[in-house]
N, C-alpha and C positions, 0 to 999 in steps of 0.2 A: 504494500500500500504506500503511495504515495504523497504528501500534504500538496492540494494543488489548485485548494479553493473551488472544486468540481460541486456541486448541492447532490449530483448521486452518484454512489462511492460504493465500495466492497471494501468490506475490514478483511483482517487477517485473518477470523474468526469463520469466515465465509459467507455470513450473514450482506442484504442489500441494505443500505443506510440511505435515508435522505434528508438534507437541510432546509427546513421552511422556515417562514417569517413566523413570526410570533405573532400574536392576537394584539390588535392594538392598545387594547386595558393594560397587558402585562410589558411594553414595551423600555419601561423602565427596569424592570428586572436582567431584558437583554433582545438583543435583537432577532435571535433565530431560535428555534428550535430543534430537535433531534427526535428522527424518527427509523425506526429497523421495521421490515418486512416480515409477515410473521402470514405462515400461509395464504401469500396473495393482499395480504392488506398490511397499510404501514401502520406501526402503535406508535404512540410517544413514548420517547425514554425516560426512566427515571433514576436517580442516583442509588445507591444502596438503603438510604434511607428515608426513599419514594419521594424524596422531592423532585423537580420538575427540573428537566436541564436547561438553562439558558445560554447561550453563547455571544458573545462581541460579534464575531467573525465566523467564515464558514471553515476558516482553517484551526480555528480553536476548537470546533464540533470534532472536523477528524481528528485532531492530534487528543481529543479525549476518546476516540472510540480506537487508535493506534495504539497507549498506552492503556487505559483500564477498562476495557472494553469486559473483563468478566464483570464491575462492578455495575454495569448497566442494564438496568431493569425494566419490563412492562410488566403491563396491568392486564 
């Protein structure tokens, strides 16, 4: 995997990843969101401790799904 600002990605994991804009209520929180493919439909991600993942950047999404990608959860 490589960090290259693309919004749809393949981790290392083998999972499909995509980066979407975030809802405009939460846009203080961060600008995109994180979402994995999970039998044909995409979930949002959540941290280990199901909070919601927010990102600056869409090279900040991959470089968290690069590095901790086991700690990344759905619902």
């Amino acid at each position: 995997m490589t960090i290259n600002g693309s919004r749809q990605f393949k981790g290392n994991d083998g999972k499909s990843y995509l980066v979407q804009d975030a809802y405009k209520a939460d846009r203080h929180k961060g600008k995109y969101n994180l979402t994995v493919k999970i039998n044909g439909v995409y979930k949002l991600c959540y941290d280990m401790f199901y909070k919601l993942l927010y990102f600056d950047s869409i090279k900040d999404a991959q470089r968290e799904v690069l590095y901790n990608a086991d700690f990344i959860k759905t619902l």
